[in-house]
C-alpha positions as CSV (number, residue, x, y, z in Angstrom):
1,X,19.8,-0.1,-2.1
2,X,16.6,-0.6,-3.9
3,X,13.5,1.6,-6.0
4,X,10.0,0.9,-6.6
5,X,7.6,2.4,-7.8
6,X,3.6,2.1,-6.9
7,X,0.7,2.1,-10.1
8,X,0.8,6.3,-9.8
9,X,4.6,6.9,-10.8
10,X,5.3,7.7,-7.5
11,X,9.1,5.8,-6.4
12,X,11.2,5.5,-3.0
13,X,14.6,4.3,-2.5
14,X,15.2,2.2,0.4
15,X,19.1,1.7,1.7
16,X,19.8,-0.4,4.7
17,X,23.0,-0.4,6.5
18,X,24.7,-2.1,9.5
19,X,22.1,-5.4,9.0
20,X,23.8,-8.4,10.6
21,X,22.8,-10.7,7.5
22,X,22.3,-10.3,3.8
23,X,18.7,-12.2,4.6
24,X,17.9,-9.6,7.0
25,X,19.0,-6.5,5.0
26,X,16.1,-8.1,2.4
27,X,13.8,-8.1,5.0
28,X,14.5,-4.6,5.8
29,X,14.3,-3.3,2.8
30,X,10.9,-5.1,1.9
31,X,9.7,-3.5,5.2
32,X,10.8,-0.1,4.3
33,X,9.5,0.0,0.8
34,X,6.3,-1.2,1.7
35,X,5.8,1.7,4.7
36,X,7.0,4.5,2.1
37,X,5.0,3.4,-0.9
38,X,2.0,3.5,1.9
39,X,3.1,6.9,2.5
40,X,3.7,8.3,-0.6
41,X,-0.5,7.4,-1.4
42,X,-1.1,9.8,1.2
């Protein structure tokens, strides 16, 4: 699980599960973090 938060306030919490590797559960994350921050501007 992770939170961020954008310049506005505005958080998301990401949570992967079933990724095959640790390395690719941080990849995941970054990916879904990124696409809801740049949803939450909307």
């Amino acid at each position: 699980m992770a939170r961020a938060k954008d310049s506005s306030g505005k958080q998301v919490i990401a949570v992967t599960m079933g990724v095959e590797t640790r390395q690719n559960s941080f990849d995941e994350t970054e990916q879904l973090l990124k696409y809801a921050l740049k949803m939450a501007r909307q």
